[in-house]
Structure formats: C-alpha cells, structure tokens
C-alpha positions in Angstrom: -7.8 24.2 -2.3 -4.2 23.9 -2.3 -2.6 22.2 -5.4 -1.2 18.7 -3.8 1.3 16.0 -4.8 0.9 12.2 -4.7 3.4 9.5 -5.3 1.5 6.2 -5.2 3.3 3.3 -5.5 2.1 0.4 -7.4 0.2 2.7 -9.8 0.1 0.6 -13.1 -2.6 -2.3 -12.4 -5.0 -3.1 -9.9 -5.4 -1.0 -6.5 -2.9 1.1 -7.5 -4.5 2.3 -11.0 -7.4 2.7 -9.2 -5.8 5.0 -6.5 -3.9 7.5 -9.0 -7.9 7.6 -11.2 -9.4 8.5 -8.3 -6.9 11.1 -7.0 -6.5 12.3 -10.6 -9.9 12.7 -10.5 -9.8 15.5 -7.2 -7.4 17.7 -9.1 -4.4 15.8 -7.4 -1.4 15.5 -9.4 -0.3 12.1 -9.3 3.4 10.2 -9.5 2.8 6.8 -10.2 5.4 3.9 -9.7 5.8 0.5 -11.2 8.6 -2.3 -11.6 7.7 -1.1 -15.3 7.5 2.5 -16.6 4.0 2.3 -18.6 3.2 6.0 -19.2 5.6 9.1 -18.8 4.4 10.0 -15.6 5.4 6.9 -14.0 8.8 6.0 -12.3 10.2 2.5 -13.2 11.7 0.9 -10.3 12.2 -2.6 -9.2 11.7 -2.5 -5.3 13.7 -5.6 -4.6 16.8 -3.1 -5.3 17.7 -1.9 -1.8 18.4 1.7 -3.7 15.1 1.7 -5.1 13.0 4.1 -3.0 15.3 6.4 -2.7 15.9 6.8 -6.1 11.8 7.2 -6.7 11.4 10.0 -4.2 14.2 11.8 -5.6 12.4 11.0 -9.2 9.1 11.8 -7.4 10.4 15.3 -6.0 12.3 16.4 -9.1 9.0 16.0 -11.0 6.2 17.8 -7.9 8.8 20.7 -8.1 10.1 20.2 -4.8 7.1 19.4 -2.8 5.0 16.0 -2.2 1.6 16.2 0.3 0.6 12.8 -0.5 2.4 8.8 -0.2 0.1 6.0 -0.8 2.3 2.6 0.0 0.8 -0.2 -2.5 3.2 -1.9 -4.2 3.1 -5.7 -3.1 4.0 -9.1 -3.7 2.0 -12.2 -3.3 3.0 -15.0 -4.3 3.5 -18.3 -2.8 6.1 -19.7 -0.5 5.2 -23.3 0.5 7.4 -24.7 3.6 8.6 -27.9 1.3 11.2 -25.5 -0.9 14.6 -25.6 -0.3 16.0 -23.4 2.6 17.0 -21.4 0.0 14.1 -20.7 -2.0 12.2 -20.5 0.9 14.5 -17.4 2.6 14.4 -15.5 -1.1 11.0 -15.5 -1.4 10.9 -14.6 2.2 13.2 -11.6 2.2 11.7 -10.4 -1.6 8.4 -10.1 -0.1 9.5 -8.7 2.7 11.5 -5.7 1.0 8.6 -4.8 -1.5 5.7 -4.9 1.0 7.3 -3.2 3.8 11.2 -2.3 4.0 10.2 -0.1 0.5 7.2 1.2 2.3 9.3 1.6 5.7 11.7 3.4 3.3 9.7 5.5 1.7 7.7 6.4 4.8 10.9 7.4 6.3 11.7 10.0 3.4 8.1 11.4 3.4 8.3 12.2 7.3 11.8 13.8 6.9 10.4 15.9 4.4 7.3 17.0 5.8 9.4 17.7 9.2 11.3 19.9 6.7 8.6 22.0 5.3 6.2 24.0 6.7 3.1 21.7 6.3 2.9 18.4 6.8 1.7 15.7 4.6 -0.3 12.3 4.7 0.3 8.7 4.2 -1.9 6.1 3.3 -0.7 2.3 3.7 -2.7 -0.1 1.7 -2.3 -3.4 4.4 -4.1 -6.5 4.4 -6.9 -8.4 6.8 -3.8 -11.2 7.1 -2.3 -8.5 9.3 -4.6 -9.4 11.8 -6.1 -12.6 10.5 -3.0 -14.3 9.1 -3.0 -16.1 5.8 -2.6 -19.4 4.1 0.3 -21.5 4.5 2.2 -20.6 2.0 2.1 -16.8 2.7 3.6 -16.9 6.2 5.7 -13.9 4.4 3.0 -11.9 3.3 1.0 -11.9 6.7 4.2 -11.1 8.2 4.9 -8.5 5.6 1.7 -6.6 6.6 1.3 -6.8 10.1 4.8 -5.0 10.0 2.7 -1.9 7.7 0.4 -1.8 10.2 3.1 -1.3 13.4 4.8 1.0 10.9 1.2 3.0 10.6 0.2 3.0 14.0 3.9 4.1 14.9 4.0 7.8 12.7 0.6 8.4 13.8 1.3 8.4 17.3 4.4 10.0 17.2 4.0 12.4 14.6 0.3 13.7 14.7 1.6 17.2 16.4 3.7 17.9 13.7 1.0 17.6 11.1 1.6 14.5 9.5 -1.0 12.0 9.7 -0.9 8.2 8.5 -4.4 6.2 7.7 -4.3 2.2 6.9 -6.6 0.2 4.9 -6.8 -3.4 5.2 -8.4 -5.2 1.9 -9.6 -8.8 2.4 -9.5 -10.6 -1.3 -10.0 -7.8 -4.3 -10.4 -8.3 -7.7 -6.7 -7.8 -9.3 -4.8 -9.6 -11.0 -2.3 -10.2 -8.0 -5.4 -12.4 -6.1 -6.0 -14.4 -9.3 -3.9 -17.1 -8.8 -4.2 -17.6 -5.1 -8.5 -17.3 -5.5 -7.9 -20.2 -8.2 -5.7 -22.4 -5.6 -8.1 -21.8 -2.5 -11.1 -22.8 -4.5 -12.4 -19.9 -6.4 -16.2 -19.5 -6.4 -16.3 -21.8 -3.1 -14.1 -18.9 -1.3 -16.9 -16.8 -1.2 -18.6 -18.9 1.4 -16.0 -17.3 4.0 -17.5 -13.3 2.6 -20.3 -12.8 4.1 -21.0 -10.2 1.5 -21.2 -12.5 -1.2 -17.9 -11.3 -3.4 -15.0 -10.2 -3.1 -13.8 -5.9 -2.8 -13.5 -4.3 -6.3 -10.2 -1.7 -6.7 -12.7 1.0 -7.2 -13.7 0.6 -3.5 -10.3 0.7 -2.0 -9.5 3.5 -3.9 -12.4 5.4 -2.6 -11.3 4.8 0.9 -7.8 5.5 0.1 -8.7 9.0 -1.6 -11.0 9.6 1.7 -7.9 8.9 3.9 -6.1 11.2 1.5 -8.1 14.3 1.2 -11.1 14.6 3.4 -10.6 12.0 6.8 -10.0 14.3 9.8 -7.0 14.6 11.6 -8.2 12.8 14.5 -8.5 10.0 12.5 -5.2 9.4 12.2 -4.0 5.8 13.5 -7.0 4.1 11.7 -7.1 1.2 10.3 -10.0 0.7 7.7 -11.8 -2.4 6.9 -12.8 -3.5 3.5 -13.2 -7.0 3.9 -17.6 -7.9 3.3 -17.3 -8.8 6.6 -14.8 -12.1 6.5 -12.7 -10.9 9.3 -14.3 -8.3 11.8 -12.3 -6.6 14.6 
C-alpha cells in the first residue's frame, strides 16, 4: 500500500482525536490541526483568521514532503446564538461559525483539489457534517444548521464534478456524539430526557465516527463518492 498523508482538522479533542487514532492506526501519517498546538505534530491555527487555512496546508505540505492523499474537514464551532442578542453579537457569532465550519473547510477543500489536479493521483476528502444539515437545529443554532448544510453542497459539489479526475469526497452526518463540544447544549435540551428522540437509546461515541470516517478514507469505493453517511441511532432517517 502506498504511504499516504492526512491533515485532519480539529485533531486535538473529540471526533477529531479519534479520526487521526484511527488513521494512525492504518499506517497513515497524520497532520493534526487545533486552535492550540498540543503535540509537535499538530499545526496551531485559529480558523476565524481569514489567512488561517492557507497557512495550515502550507504547514501541512512542508511537513508530508510535498504530497497530501487525505483532508478530513472537522474543526467546528457550536455554540449558542439566541435571536434576543444584540444585532451585533448576533452577526459575530453568525459569521465565526460560519468561517470555522465551512469557509475554512471551503478553503481548504479548494487547496486540496488544486493540488490533487496538480499531481498525478488524486486524493480524498472527508467532511464531517451534521443531521442539522438536513434536520435543522435548535433555535439558537440557526448558524450551525446553516453552517452544515453549506458542507454538504460543498460535498456533493467536488464529487460530481471532480470524480473523473480521481478525487473523491464522502460526508458523514453525526446526530449528538459524546464530545465535549455537545456537553453544554445536551445539558440545555434536557440531558438524559434527550434520548427519548434516539431511538437507539444514546447518543454516537467519537470512536464510531471515526470508523466511518477512516472507511470513507481508505477502503469506500470510488462509486461511493457523493455519499452522505448517517450516524445518528436513528433520530433523523432520510
């Protein structure tokens, strides 16, 4: 098997750590991203700076050598944005959600597509989306609904368009998953009494979406591409 490349962003907590494990674990190598560098082989960035994925794929490529095969897009915000702020506060929260969840991924994206259009392979991406794509969310999170049904145009959009050239995109959409990002917002919906909506009986664990992710990664076939995956215990079915 050919040595390959990741850059995963998001990589220190959560869905992310659980990603770069589980790639780590297949032999890939793996450059992580957070807002804060927490090992040497991750890039600090803050992806509310507009210059901020450009500066981690250069980063990224300087370290692979040269070459990247691999993009997982999971950085995210969630937090909440209640109507009653100010017009202000409201349009910040807005636009910083926006930029981390999807302009950075659109970014990014864009970079890894140049490049693979460049080389003489192409490469995958794997966005990690939502269920509030398609189901919507609370509403204080108009932003992060909005945020990820834009990832999931941007998905279906490479896939169709750049499929002959050998570059294939995959989406997964978690419902609630045990990270510290869902903490807060599991505590304000109810907690335990949430569960009534999962049909499963709990919410996803990171070490499920990670499996996916690694399957879109490494072994999904190419005619997959344009798939969106589920991982939701049945809560929102399409």
């Amino acid at each position: 098997m050919t040595h390959l490349t990741a850059l995963v962003t998001g990589s220190s907590r959560g869905i992310g750590a659980a990603i770069a494990q589980s790639l780590r674990a297949r032999g890939v190598q793996v450059i992580g991203h957070a807002t804060r560098a927490v090992d040497p082989s991750t890039i600090a960035a803050d992806l509310t700076d507009p210059t901020a994925p450009s500066s981690i794929w250069d980063q990224a490529l300087e370290r692979s050598g040269g070459r990247i095969d691999l993009l997982v897009n999971n950085a995210g915000l969630f937090q909440a944005n209640p109507i009653a702020l100010s017009d202000i506060e409201w349009l910040d929260n807005w636009e910083d959600t926006l930029r981390i969840n999807l302009t950075a991924a659109a970014e990014l994206s864009r970079l890894a597509v140049k490049h693979w259009l460049e080389g003489e392979r192409g490469g995958r991406v794997v966005h990690i989306a939502s269920r509030a794509a398609y189901r919507g969310d609370s509403p204080d999170h108009w932003h992060y609904a909005a945020a990820k049904a834009g990832m999931i145009g941007l998905h279906k959009t490479i896939a169709r368009h750049y499929a002959s050239k050998g570059i294939m995109s995959y989406a997964i959409c978690p419902g609630f998953t045990d990270t510290a990002m869902a903490d807060d917002y599991l505590a304000s919906r109810g907690g335990p009494g949430l569960l009534a909506d999962i049909p499963l009986g709990r919410v996803a664990q990171p070490e499920e979406i990670a499996t996916m992710a690694t399957f879109c990664a490494l072994d999904a076939p190419e005619s997959m591409t344009g798939a969106v995956l589920d991982a939701n215990g049945a809560s929102f079915v399409r």
